[in-house]
BAKELO-483501 format. One record per residue: residue number from 1; x, y, z of N, C-alpha, C in turn. Coordinates in Angstrom, 2 decimals, padded with zeros to 5 digits, always signed. Example, Ala and Ser with C-alpha at 12.3 -4.5 7.8 and 13.67 -1.06 7.14 Angstrom:
2
<site><domi>1</domi><n_u>+013.19</n_u><n_v>-005.69</n_v><n_w>+007.80</n_w><ca_u>+012.30</ca_u><ca_v>-004.50</ca_v><ca_w>+007.80</ca_w><c_u>+013.20</c_u><c_v>-003.30</c_v><c_w>+007.80</c_w></site>
<site><domi>2</domi><n_u>+012.85</n_u><n_v>-002.25</n_v><n_w>+007.08</n_w><ca_u>+013.67</ca_u><ca_v>-001.06</ca_v><ca_w>+007.14</ca_w><c_u>+012.90</c_u><c_v>+000.03</c_v><c_w>+007.87</c_w></site>
! end
This chain:
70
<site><domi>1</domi><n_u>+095.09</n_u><n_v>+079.02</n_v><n_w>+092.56</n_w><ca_u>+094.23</ca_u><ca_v>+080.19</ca_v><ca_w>+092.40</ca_w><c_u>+093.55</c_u><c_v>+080.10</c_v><c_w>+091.04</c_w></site>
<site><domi>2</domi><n_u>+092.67</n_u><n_v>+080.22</n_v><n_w>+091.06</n_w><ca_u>+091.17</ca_u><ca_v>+080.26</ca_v><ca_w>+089.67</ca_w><c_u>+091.62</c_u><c_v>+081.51</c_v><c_w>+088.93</c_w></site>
<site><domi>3</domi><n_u>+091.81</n_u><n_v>+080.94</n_v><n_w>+087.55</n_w><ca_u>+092.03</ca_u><ca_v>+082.61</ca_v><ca_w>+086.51</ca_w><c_u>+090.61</c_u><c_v>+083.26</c_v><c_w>+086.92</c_w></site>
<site><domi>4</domi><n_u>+091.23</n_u><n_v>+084.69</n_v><n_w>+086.89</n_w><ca_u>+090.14</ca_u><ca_v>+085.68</ca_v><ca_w>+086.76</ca_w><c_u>+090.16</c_u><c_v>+086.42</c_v><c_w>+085.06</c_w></site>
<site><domi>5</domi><n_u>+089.58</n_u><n_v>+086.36</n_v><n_w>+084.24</n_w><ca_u>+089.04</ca_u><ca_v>+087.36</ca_v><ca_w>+083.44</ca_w><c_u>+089.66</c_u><c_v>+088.86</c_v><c_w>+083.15</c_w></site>
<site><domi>6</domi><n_u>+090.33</n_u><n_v>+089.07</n_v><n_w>+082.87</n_w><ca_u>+090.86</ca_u><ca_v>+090.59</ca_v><ca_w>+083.11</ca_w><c_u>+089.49</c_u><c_v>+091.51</c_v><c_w>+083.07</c_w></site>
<site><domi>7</domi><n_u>+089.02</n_u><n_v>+091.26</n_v><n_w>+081.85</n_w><ca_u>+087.73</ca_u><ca_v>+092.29</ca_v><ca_w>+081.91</ca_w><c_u>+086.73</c_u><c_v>+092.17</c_v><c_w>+083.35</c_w></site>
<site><domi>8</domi><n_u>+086.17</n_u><n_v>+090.83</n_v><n_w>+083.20</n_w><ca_u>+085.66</ca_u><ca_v>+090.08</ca_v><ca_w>+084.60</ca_w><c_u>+085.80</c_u><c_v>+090.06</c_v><c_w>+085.75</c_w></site>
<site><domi>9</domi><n_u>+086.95</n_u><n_v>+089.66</n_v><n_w>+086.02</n_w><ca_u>+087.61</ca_u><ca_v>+089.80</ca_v><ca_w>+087.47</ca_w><c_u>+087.02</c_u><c_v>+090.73</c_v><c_w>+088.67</c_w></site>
<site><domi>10</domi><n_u>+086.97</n_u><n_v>+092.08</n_v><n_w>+088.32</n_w><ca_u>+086.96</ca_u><ca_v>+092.74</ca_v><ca_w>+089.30</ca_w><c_u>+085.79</c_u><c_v>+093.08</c_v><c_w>+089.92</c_w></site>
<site><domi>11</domi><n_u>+084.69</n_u><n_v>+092.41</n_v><n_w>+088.66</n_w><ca_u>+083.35</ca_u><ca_v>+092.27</ca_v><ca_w>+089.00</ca_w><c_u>+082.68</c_u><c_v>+091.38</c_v><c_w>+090.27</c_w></site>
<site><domi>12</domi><n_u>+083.66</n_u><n_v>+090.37</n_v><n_w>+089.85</n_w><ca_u>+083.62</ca_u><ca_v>+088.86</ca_v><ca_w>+091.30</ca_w><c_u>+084.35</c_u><c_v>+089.31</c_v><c_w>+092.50</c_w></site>
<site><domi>13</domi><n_u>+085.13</n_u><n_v>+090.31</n_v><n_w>+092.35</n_w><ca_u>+086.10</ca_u><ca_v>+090.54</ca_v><ca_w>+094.06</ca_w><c_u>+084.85</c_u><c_v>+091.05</c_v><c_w>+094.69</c_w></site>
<site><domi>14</domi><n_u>+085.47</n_u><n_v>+091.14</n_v><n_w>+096.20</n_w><ca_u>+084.27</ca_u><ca_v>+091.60</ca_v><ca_w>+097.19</ca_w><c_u>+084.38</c_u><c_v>+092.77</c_v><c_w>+096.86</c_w></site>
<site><domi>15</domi><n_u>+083.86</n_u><n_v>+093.58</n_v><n_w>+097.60</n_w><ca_u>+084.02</ca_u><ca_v>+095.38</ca_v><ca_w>+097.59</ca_w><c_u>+084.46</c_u><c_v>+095.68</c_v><c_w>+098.94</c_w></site>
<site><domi>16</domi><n_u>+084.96</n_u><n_v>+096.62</n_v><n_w>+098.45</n_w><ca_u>+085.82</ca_u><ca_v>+097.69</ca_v><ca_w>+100.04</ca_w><c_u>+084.91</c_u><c_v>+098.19</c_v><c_w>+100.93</c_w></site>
<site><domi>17</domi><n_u>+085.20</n_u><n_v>+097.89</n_v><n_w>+102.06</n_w><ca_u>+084.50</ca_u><ca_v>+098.48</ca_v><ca_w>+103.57</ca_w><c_u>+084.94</c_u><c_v>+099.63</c_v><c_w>+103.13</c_w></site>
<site><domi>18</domi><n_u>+084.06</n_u><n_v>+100.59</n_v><n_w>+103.79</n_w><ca_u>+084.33</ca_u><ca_v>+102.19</ca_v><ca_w>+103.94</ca_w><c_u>+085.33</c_u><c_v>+102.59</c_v><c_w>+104.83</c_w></site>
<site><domi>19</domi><n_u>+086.16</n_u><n_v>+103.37</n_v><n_w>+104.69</n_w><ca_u>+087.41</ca_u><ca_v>+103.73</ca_v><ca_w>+105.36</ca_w><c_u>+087.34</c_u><c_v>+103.78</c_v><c_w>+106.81</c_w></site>
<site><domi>20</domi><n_u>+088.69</n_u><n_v>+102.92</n_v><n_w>+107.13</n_w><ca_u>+088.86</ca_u><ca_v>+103.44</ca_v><ca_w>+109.12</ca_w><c_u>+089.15</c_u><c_v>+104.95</c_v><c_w>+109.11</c_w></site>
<site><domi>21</domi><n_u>+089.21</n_u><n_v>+105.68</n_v><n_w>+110.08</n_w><ca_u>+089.71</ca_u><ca_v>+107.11</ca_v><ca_w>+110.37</ca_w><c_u>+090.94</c_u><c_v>+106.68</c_v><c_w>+111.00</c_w></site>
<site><domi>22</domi><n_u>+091.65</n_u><n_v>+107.16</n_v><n_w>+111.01</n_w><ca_u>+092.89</ca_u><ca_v>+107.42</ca_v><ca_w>+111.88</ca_w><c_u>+092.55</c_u><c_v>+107.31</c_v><c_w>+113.22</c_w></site>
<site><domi>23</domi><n_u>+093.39</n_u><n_v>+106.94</n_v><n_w>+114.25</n_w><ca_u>+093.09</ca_u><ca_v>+106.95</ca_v><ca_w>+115.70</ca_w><c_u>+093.70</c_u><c_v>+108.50</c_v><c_w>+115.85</c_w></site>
<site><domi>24</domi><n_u>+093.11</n_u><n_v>+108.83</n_v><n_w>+116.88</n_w><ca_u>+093.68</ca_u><ca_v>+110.55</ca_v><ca_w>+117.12</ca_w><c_u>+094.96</c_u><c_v>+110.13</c_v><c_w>+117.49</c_w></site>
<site><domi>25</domi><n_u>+096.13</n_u><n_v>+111.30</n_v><n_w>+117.57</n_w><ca_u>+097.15</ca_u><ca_v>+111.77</ca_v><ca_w>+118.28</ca_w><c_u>+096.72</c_u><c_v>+111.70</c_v><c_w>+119.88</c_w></site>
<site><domi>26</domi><n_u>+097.59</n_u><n_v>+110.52</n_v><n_w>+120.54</n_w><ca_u>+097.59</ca_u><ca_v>+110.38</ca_v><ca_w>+122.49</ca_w><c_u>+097.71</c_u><c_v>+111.45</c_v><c_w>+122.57</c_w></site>
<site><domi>27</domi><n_u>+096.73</n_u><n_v>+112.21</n_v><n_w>+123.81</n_w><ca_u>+096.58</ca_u><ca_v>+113.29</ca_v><ca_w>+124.40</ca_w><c_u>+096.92</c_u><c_v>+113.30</c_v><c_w>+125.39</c_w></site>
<site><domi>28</domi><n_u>+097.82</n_u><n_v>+111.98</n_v><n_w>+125.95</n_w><ca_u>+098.81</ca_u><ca_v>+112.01</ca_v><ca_w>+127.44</ca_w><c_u>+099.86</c_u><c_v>+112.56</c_v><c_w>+127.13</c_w></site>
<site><domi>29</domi><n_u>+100.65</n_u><n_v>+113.01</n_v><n_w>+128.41</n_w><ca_u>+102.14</ca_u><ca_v>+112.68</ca_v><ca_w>+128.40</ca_w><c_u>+102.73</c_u><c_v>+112.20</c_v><c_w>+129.75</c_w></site>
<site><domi>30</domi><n_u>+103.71</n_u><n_v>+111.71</n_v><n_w>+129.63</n_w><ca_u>+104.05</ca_u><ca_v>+111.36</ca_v><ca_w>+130.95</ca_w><c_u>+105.42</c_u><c_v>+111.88</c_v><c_w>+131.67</c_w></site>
<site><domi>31</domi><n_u>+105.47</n_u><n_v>+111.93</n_v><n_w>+132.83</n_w><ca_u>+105.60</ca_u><ca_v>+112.60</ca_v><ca_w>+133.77</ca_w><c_u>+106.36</c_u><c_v>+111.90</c_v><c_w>+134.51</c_w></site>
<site><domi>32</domi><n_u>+107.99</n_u><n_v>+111.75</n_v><n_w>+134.65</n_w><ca_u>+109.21</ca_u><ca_v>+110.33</ca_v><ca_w>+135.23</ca_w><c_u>+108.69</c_u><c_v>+110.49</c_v><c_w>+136.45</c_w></site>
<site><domi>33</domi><n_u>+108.30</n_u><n_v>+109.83</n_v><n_w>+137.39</n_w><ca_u>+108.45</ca_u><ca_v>+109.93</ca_v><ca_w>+138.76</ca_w><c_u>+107.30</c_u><c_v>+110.54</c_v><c_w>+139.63</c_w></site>
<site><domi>34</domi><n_u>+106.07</n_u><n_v>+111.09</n_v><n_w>+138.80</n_w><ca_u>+105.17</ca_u><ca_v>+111.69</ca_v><ca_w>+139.36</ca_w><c_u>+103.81</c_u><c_v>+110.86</c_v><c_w>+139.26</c_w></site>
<site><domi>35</domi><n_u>+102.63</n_u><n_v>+111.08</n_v><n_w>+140.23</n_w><ca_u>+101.88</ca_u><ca_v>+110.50</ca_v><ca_w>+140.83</ca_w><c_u>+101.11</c_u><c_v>+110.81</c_v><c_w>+139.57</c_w></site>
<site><domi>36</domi><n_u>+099.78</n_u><n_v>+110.37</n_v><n_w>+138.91</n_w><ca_u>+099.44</ca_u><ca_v>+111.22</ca_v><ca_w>+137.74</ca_w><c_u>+097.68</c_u><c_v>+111.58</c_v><c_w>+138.36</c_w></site>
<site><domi>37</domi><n_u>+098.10</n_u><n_v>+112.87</n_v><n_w>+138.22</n_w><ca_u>+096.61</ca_u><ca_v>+113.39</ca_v><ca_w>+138.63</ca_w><c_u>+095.10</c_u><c_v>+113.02</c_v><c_w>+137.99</c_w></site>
<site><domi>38</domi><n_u>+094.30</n_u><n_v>+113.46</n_v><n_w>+138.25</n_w><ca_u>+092.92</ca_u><ca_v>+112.61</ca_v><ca_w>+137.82</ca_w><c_u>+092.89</c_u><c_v>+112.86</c_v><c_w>+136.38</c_w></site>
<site><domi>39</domi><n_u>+093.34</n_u><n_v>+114.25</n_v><n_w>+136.15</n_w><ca_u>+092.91</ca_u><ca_v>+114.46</ca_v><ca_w>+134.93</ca_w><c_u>+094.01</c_u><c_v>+114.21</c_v><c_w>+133.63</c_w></site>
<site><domi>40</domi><n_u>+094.75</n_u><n_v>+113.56</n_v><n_w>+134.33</n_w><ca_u>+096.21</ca_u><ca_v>+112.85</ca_v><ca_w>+133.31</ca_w><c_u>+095.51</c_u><c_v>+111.23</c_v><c_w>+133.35</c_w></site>
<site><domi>41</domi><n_u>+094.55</n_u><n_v>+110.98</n_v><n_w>+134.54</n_w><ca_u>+094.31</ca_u><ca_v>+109.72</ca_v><ca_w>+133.50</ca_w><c_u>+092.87</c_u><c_v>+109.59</c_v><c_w>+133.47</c_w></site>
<site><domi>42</domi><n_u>+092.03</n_u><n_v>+110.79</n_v><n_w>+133.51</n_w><ca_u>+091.46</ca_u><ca_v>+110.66</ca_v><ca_w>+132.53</ca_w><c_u>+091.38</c_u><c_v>+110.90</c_v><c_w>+131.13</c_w></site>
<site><domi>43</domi><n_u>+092.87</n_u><n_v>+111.26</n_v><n_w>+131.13</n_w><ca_u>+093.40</ca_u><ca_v>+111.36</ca_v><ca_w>+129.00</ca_w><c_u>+093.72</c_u><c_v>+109.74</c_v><c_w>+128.74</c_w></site>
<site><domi>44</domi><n_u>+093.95</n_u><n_v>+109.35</n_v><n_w>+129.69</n_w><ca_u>+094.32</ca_u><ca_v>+107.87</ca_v><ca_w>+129.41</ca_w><c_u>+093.16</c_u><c_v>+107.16</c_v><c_w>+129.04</c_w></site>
<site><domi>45</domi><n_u>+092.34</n_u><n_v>+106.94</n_v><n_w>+129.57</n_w><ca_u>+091.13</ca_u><ca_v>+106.74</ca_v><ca_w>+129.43</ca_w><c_u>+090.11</c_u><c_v>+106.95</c_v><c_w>+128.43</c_w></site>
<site><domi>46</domi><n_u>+090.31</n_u><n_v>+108.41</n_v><n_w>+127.75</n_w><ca_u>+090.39</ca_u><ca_v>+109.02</ca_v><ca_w>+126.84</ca_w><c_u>+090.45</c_u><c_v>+108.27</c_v><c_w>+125.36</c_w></site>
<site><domi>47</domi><n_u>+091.97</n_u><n_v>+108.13</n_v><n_w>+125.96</n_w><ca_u>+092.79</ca_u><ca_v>+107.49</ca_v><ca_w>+124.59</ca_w><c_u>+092.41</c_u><c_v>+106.05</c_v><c_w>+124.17</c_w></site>
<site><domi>48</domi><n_u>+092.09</n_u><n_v>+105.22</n_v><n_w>+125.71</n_w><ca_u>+092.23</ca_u><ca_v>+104.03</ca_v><ca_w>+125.64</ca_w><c_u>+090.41</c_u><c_v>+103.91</c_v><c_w>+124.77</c_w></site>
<site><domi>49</domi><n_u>+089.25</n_u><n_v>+104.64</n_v><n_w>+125.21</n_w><ca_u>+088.44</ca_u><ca_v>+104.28</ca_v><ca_w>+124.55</ca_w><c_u>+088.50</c_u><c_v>+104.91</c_v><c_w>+123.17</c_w></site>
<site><domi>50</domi><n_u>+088.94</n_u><n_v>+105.89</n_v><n_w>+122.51</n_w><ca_u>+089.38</ca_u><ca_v>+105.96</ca_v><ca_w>+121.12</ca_w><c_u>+090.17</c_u><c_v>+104.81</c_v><c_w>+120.06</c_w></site>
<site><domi>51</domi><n_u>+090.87</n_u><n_v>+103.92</n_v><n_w>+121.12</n_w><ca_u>+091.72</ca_u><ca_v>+103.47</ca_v><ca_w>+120.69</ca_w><c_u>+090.88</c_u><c_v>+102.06</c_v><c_w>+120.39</c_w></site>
<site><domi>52</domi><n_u>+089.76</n_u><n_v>+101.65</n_v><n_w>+121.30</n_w><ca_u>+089.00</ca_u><ca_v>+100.48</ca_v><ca_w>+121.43</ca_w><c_u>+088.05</c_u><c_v>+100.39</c_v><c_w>+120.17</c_w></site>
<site><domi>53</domi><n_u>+087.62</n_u><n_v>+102.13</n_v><n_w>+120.28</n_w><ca_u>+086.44</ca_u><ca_v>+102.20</ca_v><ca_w>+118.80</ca_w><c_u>+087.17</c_u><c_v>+101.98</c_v><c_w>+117.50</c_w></site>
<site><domi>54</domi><n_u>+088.18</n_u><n_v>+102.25</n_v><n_w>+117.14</n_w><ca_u>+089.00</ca_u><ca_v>+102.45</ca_v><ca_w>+116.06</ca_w><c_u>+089.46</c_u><c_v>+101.04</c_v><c_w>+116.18</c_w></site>
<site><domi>55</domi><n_u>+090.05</n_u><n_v>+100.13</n_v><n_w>+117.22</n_w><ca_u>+090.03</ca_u><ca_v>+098.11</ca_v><ca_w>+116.71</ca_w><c_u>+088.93</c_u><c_v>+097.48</c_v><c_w>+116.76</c_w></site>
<site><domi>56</domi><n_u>+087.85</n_u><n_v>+097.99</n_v><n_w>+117.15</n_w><ca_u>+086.22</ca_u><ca_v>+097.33</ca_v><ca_w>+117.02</ca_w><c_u>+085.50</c_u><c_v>+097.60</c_v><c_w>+115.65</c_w></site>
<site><domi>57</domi><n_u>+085.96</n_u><n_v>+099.05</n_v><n_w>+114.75</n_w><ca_u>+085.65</ca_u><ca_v>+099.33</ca_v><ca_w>+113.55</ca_w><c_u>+086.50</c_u><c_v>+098.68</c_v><c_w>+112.80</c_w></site>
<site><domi>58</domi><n_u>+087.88</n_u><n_v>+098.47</n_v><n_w>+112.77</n_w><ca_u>+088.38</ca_u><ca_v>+097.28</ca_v><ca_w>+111.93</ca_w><c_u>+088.16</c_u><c_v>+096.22</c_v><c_w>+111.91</c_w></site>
<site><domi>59</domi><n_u>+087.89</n_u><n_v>+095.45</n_v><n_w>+113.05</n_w><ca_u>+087.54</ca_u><ca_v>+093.99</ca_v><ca_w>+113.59</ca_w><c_u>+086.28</c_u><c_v>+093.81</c_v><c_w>+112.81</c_w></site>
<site><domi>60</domi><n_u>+085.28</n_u><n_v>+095.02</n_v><n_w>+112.87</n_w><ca_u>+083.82</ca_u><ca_v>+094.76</ca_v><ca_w>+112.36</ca_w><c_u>+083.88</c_u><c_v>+095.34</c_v><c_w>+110.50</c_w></site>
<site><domi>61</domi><n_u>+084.72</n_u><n_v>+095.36</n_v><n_w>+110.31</n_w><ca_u>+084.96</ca_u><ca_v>+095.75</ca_v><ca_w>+108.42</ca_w><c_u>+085.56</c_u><c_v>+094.02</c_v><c_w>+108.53</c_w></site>
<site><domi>62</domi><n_u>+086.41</n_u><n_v>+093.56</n_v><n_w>+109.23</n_w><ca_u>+087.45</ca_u><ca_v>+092.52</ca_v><ca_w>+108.83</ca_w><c_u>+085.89</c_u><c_v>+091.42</c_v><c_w>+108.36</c_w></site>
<site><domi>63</domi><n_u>+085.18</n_u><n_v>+090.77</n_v><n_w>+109.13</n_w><ca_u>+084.50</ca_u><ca_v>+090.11</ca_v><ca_w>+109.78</ca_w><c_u>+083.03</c_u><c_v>+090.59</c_v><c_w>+108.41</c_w></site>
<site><domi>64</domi><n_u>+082.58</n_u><n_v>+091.54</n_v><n_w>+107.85</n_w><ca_u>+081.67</ca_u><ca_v>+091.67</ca_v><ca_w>+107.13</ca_w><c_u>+082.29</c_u><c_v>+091.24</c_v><c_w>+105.53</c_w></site>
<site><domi>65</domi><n_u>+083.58</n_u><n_v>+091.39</n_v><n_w>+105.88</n_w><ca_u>+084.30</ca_u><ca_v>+091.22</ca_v><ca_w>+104.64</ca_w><c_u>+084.74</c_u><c_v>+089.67</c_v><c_w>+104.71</c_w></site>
<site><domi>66</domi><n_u>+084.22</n_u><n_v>+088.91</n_v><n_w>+105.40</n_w><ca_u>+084.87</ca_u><ca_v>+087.37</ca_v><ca_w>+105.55</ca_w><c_u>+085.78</c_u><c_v>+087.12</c_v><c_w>+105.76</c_w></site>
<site><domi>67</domi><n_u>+086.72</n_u><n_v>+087.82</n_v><n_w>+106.23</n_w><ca_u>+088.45</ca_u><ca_v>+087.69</ca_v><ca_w>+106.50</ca_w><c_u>+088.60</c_u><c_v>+087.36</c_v><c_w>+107.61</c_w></site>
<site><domi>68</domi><n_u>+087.55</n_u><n_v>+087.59</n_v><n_w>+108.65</n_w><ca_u>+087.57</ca_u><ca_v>+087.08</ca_v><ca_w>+109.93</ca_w><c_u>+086.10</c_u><c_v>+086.46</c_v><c_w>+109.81</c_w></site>
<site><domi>69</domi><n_u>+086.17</n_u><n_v>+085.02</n_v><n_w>+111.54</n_w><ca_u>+084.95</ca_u><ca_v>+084.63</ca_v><ca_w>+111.72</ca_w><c_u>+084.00</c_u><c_v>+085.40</c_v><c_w>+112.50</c_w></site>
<site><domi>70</domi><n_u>+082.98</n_u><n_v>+085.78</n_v><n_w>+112.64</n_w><ca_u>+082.08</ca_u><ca_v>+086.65</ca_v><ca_w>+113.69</ca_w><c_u>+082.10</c_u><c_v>+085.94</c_v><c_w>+114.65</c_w></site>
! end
């Protein structure tokens, strides 16, 4: 690893992506033994595309930040 400068240093690091949000609190619950009605999965559904935007906004901070390849 290359000395950094104490004064210097922090001038050469990259800079911070702007913050992820939290993924919401799952708005399912489940139900032992029961059939799940339309509108139990459309919370699933719900969740699952909340859950897609919130690893596509990290994936796309990882990737601007060079830590990943595009």
């Amino acid at each position: 690893m290359a000395y950094l400068n104490p004064g210097g240093g922090k001038a050469r690091e990259g800079t911070q992506a702007a913050a992820q949000t939290d993924m919401a609190a799952v708005t399912t619950t489940a139900t032992a033994g029961a059939t799940p009605t339309k509108a139990e999965f459309d919370k699933v559904v719900t969740d699952l595309t909340a859950a897609r935007a919130t690893i596509n906004g990290l994936l796309a901070k990882l990737r601007a930040a060079g830590l990943i390849a595009s």
